[in-house]
C-alpha positions as CSV (number, residue, x, y, z in Angstrom):
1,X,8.7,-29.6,-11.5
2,X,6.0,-28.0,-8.9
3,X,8.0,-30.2,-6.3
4,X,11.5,-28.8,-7.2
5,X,10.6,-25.3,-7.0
6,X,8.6,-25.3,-3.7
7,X,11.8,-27.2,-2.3
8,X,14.1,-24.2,-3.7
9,X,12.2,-21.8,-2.3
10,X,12.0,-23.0,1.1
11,X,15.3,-23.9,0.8
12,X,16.1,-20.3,0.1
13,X,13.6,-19.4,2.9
14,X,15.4,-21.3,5.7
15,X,18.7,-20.7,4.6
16,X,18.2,-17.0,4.9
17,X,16.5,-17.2,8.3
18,X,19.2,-19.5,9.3
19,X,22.2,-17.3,8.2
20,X,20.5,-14.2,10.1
21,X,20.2,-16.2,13.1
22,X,23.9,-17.3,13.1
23,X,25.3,-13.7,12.1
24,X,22.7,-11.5,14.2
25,X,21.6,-11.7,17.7
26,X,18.0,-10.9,18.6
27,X,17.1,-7.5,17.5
28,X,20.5,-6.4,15.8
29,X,20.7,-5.1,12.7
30,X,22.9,-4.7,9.8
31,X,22.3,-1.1,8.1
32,X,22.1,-1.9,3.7
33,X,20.5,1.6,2.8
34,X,20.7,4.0,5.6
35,X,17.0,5.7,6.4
36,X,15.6,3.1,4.1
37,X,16.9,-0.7,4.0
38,X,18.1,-2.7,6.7
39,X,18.3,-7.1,7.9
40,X,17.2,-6.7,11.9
41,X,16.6,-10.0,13.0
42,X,13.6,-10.5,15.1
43,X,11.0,-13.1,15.8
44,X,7.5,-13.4,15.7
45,X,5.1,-15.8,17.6
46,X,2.3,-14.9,16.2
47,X,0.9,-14.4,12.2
48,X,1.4,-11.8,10.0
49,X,2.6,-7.9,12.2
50,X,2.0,-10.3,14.8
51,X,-1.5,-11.4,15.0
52,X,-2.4,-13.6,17.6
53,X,1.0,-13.0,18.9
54,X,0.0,-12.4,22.6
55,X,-1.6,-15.8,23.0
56,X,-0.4,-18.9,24.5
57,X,-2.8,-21.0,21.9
58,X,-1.9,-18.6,19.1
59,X,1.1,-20.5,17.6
60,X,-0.8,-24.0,17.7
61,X,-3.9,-22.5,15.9
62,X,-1.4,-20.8,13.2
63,X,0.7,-24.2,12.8
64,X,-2.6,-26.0,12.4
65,X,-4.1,-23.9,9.6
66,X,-0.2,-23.6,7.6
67,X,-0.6,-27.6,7.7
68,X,-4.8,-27.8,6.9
69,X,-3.9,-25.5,3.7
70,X,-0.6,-26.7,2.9
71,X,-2.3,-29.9,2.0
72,X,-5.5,-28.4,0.1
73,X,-2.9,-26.3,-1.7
74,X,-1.1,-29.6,-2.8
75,X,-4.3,-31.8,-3.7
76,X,-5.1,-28.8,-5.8
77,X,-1.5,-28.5,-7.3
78,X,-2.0,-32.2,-8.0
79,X,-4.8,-31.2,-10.6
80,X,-4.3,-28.1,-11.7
81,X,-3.1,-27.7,-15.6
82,X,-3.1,-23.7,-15.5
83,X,0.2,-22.2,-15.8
84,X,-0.7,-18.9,-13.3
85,X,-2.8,-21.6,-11.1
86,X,0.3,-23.7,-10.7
87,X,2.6,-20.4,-9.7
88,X,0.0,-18.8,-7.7
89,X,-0.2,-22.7,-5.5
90,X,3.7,-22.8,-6.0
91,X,4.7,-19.3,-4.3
92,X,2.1,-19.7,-1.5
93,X,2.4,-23.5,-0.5
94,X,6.6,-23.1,-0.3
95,X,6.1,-19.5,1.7
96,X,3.7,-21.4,4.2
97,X,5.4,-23.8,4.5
98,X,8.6,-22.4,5.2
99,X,7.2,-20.3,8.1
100,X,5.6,-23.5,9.5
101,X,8.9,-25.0,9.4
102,X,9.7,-21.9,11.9
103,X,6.8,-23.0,14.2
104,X,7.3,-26.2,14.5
105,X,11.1,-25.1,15.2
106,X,11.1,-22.3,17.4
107,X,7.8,-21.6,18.1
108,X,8.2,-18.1,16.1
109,X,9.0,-17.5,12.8
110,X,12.5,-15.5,11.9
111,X,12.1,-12.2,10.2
112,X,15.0,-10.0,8.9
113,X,14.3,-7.4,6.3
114,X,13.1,-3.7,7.3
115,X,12.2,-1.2,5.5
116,X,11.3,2.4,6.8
117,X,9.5,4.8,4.4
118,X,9.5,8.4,5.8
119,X,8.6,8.1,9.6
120,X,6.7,4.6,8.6
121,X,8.9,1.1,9.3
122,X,7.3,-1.2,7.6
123,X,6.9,-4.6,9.6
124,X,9.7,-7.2,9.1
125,X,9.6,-10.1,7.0
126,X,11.3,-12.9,5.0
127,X,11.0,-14.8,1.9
128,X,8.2,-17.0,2.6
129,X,6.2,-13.8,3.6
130,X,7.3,-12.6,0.0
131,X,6.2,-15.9,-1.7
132,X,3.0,-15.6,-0.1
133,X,2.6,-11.8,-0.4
134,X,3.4,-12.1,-4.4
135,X,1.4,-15.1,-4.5
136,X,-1.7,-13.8,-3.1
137,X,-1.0,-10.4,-5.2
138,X,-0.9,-12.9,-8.4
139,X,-3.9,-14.5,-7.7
140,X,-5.9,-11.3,-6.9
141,X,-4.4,-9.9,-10.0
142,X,-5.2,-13.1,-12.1
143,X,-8.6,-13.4,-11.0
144,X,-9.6,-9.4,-11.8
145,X,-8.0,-10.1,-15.3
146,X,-9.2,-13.9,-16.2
147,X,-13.1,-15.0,-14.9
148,X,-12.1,-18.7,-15.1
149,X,-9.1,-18.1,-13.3
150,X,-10.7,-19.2,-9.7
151,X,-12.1,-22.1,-11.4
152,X,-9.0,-23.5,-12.4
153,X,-7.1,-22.5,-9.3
154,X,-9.7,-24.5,-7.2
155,X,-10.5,-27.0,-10.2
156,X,-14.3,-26.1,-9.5
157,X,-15.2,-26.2,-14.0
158,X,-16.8,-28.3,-14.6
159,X,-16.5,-31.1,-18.0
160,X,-18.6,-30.6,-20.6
161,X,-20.5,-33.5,-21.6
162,X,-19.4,-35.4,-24.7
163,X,-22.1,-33.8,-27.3
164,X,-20.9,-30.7,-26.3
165,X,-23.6,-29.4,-24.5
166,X,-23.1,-27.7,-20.4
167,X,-24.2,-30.7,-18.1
168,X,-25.8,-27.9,-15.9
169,X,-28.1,-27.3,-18.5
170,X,-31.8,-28.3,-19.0
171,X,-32.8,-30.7,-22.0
């Protein structure tokens, strides 16, 4: 089921970036809420508000560390029986890896939605930034509210032994 929902949501990931980059040209925009809400494509080389954007090597580093964790995240998903666990690995393995997709693409990743608060414009970003955003918000959330919640995210509890007792314990 993990499978089928990380493959919707990039789905839903790249068919948004791609339906901006068909209907917008670099750096147009579509007004949705005016002074609050508009889809401006632009692209960005580097990580999140552009980190490590200005660098030739920048892209290849990014790309490398989407794929190392991409695959930590799914030998973790593999084991992992708890239900916020599983969503928190879900929402940020399909929003990495739908910005990777990007890299590997274009070299950049597609960003569309804008928001301005005020006199502050928010920096752009898509659905995979959402998945990870939400997913990182859930597990910082999860892990102030549940003290065994990083232990089953990173399946670091450890069994008990069959009498019952802690195997970390003395005898």
């Amino acid at each position: 089921m993990a499978a089928i929902i990380v493959t919707v949501l990039i789905t839903l990931d790249q068919l948004t970036k791609g339906l901006v980059e068909q209907l917008l040209g670099m750096g147009q925009s579509v007004v949705v809420i005016p002074g609050f809400f508009q889809i401006r494509m632009t692209q960005n080389p580097g990580a999140a508000w552009g980190f490590l954007s200005g660098t030739s090597w920048g892209i290849y580093v990014l790309a490398l560390l989407s794929f190392v964790m991409s695959l930590l995240i799914i030998y973790w998903l593999k084991g992992t029986e708890d239900k916020k666990a599983r969503i928190v690995q879900i929402l940020v393995l399909a929003g990495s890896l739908g910005n990777l997709i990007d890299r590997v693409r274009m070299g950049a990743v597609t960003d569309f939605l804008m928001f301005t608060f005020g006199s502050y414009v928010f920096p752009s970003f898509n659905v995979a930034d959402m998945c990870i955003t939400i997913g990182t918000g859930l597990l910082i959330l999860f892990a102030i509210i549940d003290k065994h919640f990083l232990n089953n995210l990173f399946r670091l509890e450890h069994e008990a032994a069959p009498d019952g007792a802690d195997n970390n314990e003395a005898s």
